[in-house]
C-alpha positions as CSV (number, residue, x, y, z in Angstrom):
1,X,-23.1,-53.5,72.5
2,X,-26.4,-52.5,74.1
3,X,-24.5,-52.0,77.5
4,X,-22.3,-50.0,75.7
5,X,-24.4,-47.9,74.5
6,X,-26.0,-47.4,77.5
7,X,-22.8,-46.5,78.9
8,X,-22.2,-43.8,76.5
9,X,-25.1,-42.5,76.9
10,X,-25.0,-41.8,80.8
11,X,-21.6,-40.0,79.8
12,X,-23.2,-37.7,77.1
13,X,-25.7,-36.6,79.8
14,X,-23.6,-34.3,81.5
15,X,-22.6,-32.6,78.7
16,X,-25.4,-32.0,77.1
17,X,-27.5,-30.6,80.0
18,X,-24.1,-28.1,80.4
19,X,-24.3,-26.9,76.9
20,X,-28.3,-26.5,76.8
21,X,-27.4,-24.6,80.2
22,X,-25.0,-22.2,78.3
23,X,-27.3,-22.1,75.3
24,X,-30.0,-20.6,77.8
25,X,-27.4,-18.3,79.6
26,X,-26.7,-16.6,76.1
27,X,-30.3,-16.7,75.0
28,X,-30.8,-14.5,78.3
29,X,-27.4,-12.4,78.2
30,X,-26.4,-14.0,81.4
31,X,-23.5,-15.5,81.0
32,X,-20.7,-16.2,83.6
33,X,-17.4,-16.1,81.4
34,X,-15.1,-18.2,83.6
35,X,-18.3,-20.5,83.8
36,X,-18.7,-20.9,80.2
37,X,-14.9,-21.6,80.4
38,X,-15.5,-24.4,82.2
39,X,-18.6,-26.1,81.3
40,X,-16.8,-25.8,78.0
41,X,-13.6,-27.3,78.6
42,X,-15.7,-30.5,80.7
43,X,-18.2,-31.0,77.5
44,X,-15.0,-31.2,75.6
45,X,-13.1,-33.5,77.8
46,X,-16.0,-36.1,77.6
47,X,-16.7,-35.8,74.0
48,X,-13.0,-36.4,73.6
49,X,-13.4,-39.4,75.3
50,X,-16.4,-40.6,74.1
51,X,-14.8,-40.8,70.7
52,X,-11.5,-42.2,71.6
53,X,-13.6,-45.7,73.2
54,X,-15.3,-45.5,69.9
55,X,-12.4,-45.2,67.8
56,X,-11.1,-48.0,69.6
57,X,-14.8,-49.9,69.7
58,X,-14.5,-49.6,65.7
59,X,-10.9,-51.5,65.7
60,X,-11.6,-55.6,64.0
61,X,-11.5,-57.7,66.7
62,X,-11.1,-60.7,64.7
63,X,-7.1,-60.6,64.8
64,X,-6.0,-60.5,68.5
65,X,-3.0,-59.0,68.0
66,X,-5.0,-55.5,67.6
67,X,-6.0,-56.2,70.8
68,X,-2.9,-55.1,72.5
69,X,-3.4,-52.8,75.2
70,X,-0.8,-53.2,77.6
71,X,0.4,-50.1,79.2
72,X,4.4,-52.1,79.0
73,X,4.1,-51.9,74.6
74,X,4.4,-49.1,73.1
75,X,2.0,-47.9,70.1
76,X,4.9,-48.3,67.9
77,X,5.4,-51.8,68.6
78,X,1.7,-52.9,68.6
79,X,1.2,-51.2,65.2
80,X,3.8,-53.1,63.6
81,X,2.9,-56.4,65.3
82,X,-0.7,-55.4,63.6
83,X,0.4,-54.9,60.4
84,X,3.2,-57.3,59.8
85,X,1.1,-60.6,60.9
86,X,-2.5,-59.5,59.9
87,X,-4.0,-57.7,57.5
88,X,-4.7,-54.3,59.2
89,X,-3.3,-51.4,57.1
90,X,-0.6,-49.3,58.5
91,X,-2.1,-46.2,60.3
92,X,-1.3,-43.1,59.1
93,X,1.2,-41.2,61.4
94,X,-0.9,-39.0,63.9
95,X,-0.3,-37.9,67.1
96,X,-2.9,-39.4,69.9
97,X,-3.7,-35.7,70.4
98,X,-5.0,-34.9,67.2
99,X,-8.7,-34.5,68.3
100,X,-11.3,-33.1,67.3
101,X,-10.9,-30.5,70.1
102,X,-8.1,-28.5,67.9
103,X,-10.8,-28.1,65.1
104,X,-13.6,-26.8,67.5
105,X,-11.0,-24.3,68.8
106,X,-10.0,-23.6,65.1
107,X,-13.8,-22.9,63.8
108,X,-14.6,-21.1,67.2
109,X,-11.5,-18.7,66.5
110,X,-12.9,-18.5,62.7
111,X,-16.9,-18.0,63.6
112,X,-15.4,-15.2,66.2
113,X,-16.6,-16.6,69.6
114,X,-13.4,-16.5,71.4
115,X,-12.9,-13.3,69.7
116,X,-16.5,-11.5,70.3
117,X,-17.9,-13.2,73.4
118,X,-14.4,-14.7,75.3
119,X,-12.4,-12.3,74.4
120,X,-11.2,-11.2,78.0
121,X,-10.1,-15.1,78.6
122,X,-8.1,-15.7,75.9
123,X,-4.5,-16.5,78.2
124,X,-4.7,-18.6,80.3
125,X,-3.8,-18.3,84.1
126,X,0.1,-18.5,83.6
127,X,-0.2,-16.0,80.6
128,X,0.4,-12.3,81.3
129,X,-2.1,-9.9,81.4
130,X,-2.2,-6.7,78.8
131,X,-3.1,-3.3,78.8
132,X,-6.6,-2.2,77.4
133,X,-5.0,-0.4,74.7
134,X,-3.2,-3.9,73.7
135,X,-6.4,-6.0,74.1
136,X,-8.0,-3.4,71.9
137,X,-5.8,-3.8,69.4
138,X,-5.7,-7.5,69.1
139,X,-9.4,-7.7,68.6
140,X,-8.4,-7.5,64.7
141,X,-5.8,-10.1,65.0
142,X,-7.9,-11.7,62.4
143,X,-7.9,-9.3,59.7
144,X,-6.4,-8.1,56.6
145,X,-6.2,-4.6,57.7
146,X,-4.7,-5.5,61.7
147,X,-2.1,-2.4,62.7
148,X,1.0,-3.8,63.4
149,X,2.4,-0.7,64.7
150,X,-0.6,0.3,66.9
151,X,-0.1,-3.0,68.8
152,X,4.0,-2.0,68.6
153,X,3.2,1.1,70.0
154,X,0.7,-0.4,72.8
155,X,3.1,-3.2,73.9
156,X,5.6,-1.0,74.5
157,X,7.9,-2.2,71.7
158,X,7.0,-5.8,72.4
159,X,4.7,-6.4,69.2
160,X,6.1,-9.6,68.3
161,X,6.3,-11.2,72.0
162,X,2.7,-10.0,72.7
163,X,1.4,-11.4,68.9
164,X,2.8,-14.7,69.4
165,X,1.5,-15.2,72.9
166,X,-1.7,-14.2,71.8
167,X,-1.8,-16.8,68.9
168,X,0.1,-19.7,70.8
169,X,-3.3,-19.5,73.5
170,X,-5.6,-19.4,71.1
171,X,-4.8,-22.0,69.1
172,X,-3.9,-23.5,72.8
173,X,-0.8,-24.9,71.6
174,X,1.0,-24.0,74.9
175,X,-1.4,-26.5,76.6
176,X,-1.2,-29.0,73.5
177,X,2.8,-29.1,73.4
178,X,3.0,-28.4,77.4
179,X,5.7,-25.4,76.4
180,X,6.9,-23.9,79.3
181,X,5.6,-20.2,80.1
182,X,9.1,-19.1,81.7
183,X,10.8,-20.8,78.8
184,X,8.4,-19.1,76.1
185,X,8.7,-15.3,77.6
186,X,12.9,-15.7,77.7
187,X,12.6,-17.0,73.9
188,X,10.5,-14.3,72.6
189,X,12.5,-11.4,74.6
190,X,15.8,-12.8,73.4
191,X,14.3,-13.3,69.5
192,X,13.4,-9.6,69.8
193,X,16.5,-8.8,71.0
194,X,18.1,-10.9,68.2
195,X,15.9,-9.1,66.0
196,X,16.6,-5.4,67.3
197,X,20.6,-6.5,66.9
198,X,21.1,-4.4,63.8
199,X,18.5,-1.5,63.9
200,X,16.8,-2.1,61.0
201,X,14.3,0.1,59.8
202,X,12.0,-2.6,58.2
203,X,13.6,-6.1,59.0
204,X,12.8,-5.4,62.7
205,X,10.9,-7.3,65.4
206,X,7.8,-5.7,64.0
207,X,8.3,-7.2,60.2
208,X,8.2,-10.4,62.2
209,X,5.0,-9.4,63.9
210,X,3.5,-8.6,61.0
211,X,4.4,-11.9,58.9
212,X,3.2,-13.8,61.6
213,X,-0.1,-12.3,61.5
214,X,-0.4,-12.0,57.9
215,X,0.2,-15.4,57.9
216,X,-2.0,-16.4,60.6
217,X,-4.8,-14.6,58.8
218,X,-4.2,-16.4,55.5
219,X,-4.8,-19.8,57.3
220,X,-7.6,-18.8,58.7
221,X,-9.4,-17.0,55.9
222,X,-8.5,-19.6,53.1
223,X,-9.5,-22.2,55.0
224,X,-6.1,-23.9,54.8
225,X,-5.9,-23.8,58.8
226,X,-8.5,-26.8,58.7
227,X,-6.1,-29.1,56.2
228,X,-3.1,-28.9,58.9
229,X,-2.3,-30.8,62.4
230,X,-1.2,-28.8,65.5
231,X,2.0,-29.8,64.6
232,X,2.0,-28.4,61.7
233,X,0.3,-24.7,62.8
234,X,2.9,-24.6,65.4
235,X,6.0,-24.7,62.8
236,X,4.3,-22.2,60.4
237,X,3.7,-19.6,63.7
238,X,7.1,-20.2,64.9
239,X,8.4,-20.1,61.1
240,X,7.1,-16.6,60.5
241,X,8.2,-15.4,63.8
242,X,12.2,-16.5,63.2
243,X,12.1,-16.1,59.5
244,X,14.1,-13.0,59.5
245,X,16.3,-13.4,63.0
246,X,19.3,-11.0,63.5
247,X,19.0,-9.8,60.2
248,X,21.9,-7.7,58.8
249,X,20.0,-5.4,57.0
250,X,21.5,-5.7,54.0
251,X,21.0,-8.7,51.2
252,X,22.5,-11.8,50.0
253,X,24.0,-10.4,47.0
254,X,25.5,-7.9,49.3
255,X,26.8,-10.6,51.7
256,X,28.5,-13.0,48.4
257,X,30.4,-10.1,46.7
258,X,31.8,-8.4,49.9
259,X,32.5,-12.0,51.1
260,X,31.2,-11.2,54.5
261,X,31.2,-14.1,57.2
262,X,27.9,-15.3,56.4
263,X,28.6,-15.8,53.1
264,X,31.3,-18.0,54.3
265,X,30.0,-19.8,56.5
266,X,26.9,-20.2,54.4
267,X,28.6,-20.6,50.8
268,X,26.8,-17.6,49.6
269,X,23.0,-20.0,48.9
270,X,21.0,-18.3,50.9
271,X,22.9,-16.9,52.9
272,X,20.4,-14.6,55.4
273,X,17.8,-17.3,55.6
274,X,20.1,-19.7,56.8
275,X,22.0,-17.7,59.4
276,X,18.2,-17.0,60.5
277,X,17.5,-20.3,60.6
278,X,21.0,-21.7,62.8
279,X,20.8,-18.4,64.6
280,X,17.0,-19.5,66.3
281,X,17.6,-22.9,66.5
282,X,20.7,-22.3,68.9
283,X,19.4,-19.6,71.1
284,X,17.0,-22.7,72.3
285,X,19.3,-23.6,75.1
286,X,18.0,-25.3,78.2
287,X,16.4,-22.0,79.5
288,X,14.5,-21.3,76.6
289,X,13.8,-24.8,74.4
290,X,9.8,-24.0,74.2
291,X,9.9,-27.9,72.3
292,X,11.6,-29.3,75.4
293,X,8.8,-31.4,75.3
294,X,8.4,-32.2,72.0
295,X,8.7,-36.0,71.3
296,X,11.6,-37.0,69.0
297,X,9.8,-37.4,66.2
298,X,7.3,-34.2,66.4
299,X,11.1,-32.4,67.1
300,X,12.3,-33.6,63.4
301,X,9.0,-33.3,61.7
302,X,9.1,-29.7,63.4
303,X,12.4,-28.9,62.3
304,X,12.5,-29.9,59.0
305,X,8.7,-27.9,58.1
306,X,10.4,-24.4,59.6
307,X,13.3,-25.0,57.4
308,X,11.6,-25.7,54.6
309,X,9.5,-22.2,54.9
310,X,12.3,-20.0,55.9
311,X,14.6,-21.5,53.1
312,X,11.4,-19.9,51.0
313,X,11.5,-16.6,51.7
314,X,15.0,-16.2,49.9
315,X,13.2,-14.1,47.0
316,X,15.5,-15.5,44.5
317,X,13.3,-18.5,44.9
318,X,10.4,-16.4,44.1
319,X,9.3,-17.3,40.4
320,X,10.1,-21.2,41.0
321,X,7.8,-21.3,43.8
322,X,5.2,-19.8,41.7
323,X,5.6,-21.9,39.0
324,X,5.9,-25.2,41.2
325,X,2.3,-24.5,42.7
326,X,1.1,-23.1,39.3
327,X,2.0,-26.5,37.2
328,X,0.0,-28.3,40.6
329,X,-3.0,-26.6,40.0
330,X,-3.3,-26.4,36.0
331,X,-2.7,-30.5,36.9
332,X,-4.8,-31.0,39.7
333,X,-1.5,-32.6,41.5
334,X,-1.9,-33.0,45.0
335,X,-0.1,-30.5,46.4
336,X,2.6,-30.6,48.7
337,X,1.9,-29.5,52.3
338,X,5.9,-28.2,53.0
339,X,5.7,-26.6,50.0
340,X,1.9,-25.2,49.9
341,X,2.9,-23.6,53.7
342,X,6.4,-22.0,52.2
343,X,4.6,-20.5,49.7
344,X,2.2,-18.7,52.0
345,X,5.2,-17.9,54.3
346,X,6.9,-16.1,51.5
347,X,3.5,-14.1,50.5
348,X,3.0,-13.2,54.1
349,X,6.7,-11.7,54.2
350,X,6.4,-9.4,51.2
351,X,2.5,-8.7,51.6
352,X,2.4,-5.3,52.5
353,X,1.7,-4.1,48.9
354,X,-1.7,-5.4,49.5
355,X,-1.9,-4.0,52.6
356,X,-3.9,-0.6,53.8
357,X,-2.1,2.5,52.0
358,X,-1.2,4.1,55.7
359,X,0.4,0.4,56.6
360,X,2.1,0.1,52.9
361,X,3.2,3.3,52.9
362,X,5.0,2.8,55.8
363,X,6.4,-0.2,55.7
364,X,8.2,1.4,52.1
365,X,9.8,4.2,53.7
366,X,11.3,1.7,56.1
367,X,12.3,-0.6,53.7
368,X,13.5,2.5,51.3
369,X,15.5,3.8,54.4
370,X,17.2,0.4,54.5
371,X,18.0,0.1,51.6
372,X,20.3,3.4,51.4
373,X,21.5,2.6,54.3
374,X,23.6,-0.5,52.5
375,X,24.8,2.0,49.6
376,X,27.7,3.3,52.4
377,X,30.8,2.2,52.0
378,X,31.1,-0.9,50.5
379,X,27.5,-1.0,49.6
380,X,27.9,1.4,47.5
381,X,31.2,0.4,45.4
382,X,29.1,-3.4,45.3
383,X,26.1,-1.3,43.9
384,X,27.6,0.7,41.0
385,X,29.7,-2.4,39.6
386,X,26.6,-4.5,39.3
């Protein structure tokens, strides 16, 4: 034990004498941002391995089957070995890579570092640079009030491929889920194509932008972003960003009593949302699978949370949602995570009420526009006879 701790101790060394190092560069206003990168990411990387030999230092070592560590057996089958013939508990399911690295990068987004003091680092090498005016505007990425159509309008139309870049590297899920760059920039053109399909005025790339953010910024400012996995941040992104994909511009009801297609195909329950769903899914071909490295089970756990949510935002779901959680919390029931996280999905899609009056006001006289739009032709007859 003592050479252990000995050992542990040389390790810490190094990256403590790098933090006190940064500590004094910020103290004089001297500070090297690629540098700071770096000493960060190292001090991270040891700390991270520091407490993965004390996670496994803390393991019983009376039974020798937890001792198990050749590279030929997988976890799975060590675990159940483990618990089936001793009396270890079953670990919970968690992905080796659930460290406490993601919460440091979750609290440092939160406190504003990245944000204030990094902010010119934020993508990494393979990410694409932006324009001033777009780096300007994603400074308030993390607020109530953050301008949509400014960063629209900066992006040159490209609001929702620039937003969920920028929230994919700093929650450095690109790195944590190795998606491919080439296959991430073809996705997110051909969702905003998707998206663009039907010239909506208000179901547009830029409604998808917005829930995306609005939904990023309820995680972070309620906290709930500390109560959920990687996994789990990376369906709710990726949720909010496909939730409304290739909408028609006009609604369910409108889709069940002209009997469109979708309705068919769909049998008129939620009909929209589910072509969104199927329609997102499928454009991940080989070229543009951004979970191509998913493992099989982070692929269905994945799958099944960003149905889940987009399922949600069908409005006619609205009151039982808000009654579910309600009965939870008069309770105290633990709540649900898929449901807690469709919930918030479905606030961030109709949140603009509670936006800014010069962002509200907008988004009504898009939504307005839409909505006459529907009363041609068949619209209209389906409108006077309900």
């Amino acid at each position: 034990m003592a050479e252990l701790v000995r050992v542990r101790r040389k390790r810490l060394q190094a990256p403590i004498s790098r933090l006190r190092c940064i500590l004094k560069q910020l103290e004089q206003k001297d500070v090297d941002t690629q540098e700071l990168k770096r000493n960060l990411e190292y001090t991270a990387t040891l700390l991270e391995a520091v407490y993965i030999d004390g996670t496994r230092q803390s393991l019983d070592s009376e039974d020798d089957l937890q001792q198990l560590r050749s590279d030929g057996v997988p976890t799975e089958v060590t675990d159940w070995l483990a618990t089936t013939f001793t009396h270890r508990p079953r670990p919970q399911a968690r992905r080796s890579d659930e460290k406490p690295k993601f919460r440091s990068i979750v609290h440092a987004v939160q406190a504003g570092i990245f944000v204030e003091r990094m902010f010119k680092r934020v993508y990494t090498a393979a990410m694409p640079d932006q324009p001033v005016a777009v780096v300007n505007c994603l400074r308030d990425i993390d607020r109530w009030s953050f301008d949509v159509f400014a960063l629209n309008s900066a992006s040159s139309d490209h609001s929702l491929q620039t937003l969920f870049f920028e929230l994919v590297t700093r929650y450095e899920l690109n790195s944590r889920f190795k998606i491919p760059i080439s296959c991430l920039t073809l996705f997110l053109s051909a969702l905003e194509k998707g998206y663009n399909k039907h010239s909506n005025p208000y179901h547009s790339h830029v409604h998808a932008a917005d829930v995306t953010q609005t939904l990023h910024c309820l995680l972070l400012r309620t906290g709930l972003v500390h109560w959920l996995n990687e996994l789990e941040v990376m369906a709710s992104l990726f949720a909010a960003a496909i939730h409304d994909f290739e909408h028609t511009g006009t609604t369910n009801n409108f889709h069940v009593h002209t009997r469109s297609d979708f309705a068919m195909i769909y049998n008129d329950r939620s009909v929209q949302e589910s072509h969104h769903l199927s329609a997102a899914f499928l454009l991940q071909d080989d070229q543009m699978n951004i979970f191509t490295n998913l493992s099989r089970d982070e692929w269905m756990e994945m799958r099944a949370l960003v149905i889940e949510m987009v399922l949600a935002t069908d409005m006619t779901s609205h009151l039982l949602q808000v009654k579910a959680i309600k009965a939870s919390l008069q309770q105290h029931e633990r709540i649900d995570k898929p449901k807690a996280l469709s919930l918030l999905l479905h606030t961030a899609d109709i949140s603009h009420p509670s936006k800014p009056w010069p962002l509200h006001s907008r988004w009504t006289k898009a939504l307005m526009e839409e909505f006459f739009r529907q009363r041609g032709g068949a619209g209209l007859a389906l409108l006077s006879s309900v």
